[in-house]
C-alpha positions in Angstrom: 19.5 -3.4 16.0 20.0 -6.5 18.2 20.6 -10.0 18.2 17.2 -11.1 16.4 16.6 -7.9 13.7 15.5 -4.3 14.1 14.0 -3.4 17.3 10.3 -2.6 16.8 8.6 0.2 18.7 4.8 0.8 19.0 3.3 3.9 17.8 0.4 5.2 20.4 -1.7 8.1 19.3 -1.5 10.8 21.7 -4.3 13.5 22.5 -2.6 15.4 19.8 -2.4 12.8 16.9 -6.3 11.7 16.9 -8.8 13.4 14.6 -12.4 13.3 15.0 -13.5 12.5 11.4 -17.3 12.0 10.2 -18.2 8.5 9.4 -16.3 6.5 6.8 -17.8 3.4 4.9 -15.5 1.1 3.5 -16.2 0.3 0.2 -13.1 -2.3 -0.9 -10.1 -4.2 0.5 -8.4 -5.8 -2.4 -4.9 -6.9 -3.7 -3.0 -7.5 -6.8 0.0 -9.1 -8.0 2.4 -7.5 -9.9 5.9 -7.5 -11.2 8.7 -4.1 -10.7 11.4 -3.2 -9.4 12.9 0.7 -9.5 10.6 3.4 -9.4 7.2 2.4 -11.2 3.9 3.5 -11.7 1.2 1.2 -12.5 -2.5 1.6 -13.0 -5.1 -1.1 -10.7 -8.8 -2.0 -11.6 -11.8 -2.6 -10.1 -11.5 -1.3 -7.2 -15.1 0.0 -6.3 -13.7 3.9 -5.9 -14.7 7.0 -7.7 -12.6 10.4 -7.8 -13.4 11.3 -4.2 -12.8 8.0 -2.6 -9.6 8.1 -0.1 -7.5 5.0 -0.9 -4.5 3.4 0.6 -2.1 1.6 -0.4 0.9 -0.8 1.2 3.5 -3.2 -0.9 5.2 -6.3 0.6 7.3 -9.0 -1.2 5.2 -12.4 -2.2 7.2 -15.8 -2.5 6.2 -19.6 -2.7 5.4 -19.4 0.8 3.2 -16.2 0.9 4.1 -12.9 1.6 7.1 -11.5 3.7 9.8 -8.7 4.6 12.9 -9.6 2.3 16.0 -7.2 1.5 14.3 -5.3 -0.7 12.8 -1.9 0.6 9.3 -0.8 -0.9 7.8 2.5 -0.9 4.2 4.1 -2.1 4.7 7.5 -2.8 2.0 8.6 -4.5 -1.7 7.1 -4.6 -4.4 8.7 -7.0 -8.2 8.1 -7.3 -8.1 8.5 -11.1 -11.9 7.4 -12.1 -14.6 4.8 -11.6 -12.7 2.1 -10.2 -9.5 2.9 -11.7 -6.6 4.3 -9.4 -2.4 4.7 -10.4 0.0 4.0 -7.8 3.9 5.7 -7.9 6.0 3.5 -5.9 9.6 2.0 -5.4 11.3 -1.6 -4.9 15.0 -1.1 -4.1 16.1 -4.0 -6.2 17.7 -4.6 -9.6 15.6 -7.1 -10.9 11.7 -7.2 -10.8 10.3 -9.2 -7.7 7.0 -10.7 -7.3 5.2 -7.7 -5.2 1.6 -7.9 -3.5 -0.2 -3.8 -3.5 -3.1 -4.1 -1.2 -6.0 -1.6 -1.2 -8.4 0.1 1.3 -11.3 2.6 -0.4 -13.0 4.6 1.6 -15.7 6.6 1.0 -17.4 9.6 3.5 
């Protein structure tokens, strides 16, 4: 850590990290607002997926302002497809209380 916060480095795929995949569409990017805190799974809507679609998932902390990094850590551990534009996230928010959290969403489909 310095003066101004955590150092950030940048991550640079080597030879070794990049895989040649067939073409991906990208059916939805999309975000909710929710409420947790502790370890929680929740179940999102509309999404545009089916049981074969790869989706991602990030979390980040949502104030008056918009979003941004707080204290509070936030983890996705788990990210399932479950049907037709329904998928169930398992995540964490380090906090005792719920905060305001934003997940976002990329499908993909091959």
């Amino acid at each position: 850590m310095n003066e101004t916060g955590p150092q950030r480095r940048a991550v640079i795929p080597t030879e070794a990290t990049r895989v040649d995949a067939p073409s991906a569409t990208i059916i939805s990017a999309r975000s909710s607002l929710f409420r947790a805190h502790g370890v929680f799974t929740e179940r999102f809507g509309n999404l545009g997926n089916n049981r074969e679609s790869k989706v991602f998932a990030s979390l980040t902390e949502v104030g008056s302002e918009g979003p941004f990094i707080g204290a509070a850590n936030m983890k996705v551990f788990n990210v399932s497809p479950v049907s037709e534009g329904l998928v169930d996230i398992r995540g964490e928010v380090e906090w005792p209380e719920d905060l305001d959290v934003i997940v976002s969403f990329l499908v993909v489909q091959q």
